[in-house]
C-alpha positions in Angstrom: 53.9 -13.8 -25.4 53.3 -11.0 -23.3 50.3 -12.7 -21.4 52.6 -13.6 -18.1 54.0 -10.2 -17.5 50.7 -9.1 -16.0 50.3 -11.6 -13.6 54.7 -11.7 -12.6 54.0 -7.7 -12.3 50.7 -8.7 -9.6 52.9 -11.3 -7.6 55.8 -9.1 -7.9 53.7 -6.2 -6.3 51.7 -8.4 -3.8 55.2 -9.4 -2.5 56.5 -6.2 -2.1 53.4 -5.0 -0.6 53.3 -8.0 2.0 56.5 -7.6 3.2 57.5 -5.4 5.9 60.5 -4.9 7.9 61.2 -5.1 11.5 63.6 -3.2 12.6 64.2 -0.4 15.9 66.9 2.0 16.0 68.3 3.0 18.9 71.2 5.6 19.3 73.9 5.3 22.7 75.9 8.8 22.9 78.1 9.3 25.7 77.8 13.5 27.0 81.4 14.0 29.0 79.9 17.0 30.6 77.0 15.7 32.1 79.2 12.3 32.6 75.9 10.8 31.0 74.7 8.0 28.3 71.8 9.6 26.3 69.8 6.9 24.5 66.9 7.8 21.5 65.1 4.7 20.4 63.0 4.9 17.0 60.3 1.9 17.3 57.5 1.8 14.5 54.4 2.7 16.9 52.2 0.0 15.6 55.0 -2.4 16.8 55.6 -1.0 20.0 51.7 -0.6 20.4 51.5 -4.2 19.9 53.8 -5.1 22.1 52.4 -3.0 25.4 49.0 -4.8 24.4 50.9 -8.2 24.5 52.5 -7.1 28.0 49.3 -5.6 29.7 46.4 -6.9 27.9 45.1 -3.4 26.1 45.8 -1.3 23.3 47.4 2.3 24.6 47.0 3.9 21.0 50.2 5.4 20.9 50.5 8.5 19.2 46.8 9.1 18.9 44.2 11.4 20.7 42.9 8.3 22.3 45.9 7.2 23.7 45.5 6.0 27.5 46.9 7.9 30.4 49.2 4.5 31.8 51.3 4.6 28.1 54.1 6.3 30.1 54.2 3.8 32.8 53.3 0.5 30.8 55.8 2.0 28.2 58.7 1.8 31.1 57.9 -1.3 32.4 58.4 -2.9 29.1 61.7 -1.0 28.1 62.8 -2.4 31.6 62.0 -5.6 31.0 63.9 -5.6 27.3 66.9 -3.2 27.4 69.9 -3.9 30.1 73.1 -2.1 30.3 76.5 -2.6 31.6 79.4 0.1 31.7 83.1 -0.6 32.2 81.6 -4.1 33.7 79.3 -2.7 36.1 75.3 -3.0 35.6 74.2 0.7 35.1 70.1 1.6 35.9 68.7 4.0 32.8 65.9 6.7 33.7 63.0 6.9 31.4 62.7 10.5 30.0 60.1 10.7 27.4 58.8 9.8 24.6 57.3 11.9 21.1 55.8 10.6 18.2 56.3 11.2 14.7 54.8 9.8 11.5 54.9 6.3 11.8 57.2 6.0 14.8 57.5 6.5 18.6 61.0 7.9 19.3 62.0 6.9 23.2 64.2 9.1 25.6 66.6 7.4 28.2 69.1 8.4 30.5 72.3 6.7 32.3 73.3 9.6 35.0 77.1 9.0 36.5 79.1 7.4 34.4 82.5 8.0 33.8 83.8 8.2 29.9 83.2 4.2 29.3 85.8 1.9 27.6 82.9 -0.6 27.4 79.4 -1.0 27.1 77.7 -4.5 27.4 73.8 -4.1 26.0 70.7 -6.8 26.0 68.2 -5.2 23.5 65.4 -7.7 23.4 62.7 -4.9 21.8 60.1 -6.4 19.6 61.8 -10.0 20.0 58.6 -11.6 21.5 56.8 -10.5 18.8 58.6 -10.6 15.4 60.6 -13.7 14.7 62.6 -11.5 11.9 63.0 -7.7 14.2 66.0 -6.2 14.2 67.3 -3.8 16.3 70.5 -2.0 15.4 72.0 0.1 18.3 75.0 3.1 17.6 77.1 4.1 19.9 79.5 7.1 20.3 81.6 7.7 22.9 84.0 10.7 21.7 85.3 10.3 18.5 84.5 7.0 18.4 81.6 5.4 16.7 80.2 1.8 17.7 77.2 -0.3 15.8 76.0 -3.2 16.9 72.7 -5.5 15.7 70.4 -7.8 17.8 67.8 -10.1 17.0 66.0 -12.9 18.9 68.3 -15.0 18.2 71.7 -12.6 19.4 70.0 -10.2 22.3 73.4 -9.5 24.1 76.6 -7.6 22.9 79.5 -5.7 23.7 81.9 -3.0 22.6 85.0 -1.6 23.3 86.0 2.1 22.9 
């Protein structure tokens, strides 16, 4: 009788082992005294390593003592190719601040300089989409009080809200 709980608990395990999730964060918050948009992205560094490796052909090993002195530069030119933004209806540039590592992930600094407080924000996250059918990327927003999610995949890689 008890002869098939071994091998559910092994496919049970192997499942849960196999699967992984996809899935960026990214965090919009608008600063009134600086009239900016500060953006933090959370990417799993694997993911993001993969991706740079897909866009220029090498492995940068983020977040290790091998990692390659372009990273910051190859690292840009894919976040410019993924992430657009529009404020109040108007395309906006972001600036590239930095980046730091922790565990497991790369967390990515942004900036959008100028902008007055914005009733709307129009985004096209396309992070990770080229490489996992299944990423997510969920994006909050707050602009004063107000608090703003939003989620993309390949499928949905543009969205808006209203504040």
């Amino acid at each position: 009788m008890h002869k098939w709980i071994l091998p559910l608990l092994w496919v049970l395990f192997l499942g849960a082992s196999a699967h992984q999730f996809y899935v960026s964060m990214m965090q919009v918050d608008y600063n009134p005294h600086t009239q900016s948009l500060e953006i933090s992205c959370k990417i799993f560094t694997d993911d993001l390593d993969l991706a740079l490796q897909k866009q220029g052909g090498t492995t940068y090993y983020l977040g290790t003592d091998r990692e390659k002195a372009q990273t910051a530069e190859a690292l840009e030119q894919y976040l410019k190719s993924s992430i657009f933004m529009e404020v109040n209806d108007k395309p906006v540039n972001w600036v590239y601040v930095g980046k730091e590592q922790s565990a497991d992930a790369t967390w990515i600094y942004m900036e959008v300089k100028g902008v007055k407080t914005p009733q709307t924000i129009k985004l096209t996250n396309r992070l990770l989409t080229e490489i996992y059918e299944a990423q997510t990327n969920i994006v909050h927003f707050s602009v004063g009080k107000t608090k703003r999610s939003l989620m993309f995949s390949k499928t949905k890689t543009t969205d808006k809200v209203s504040f």
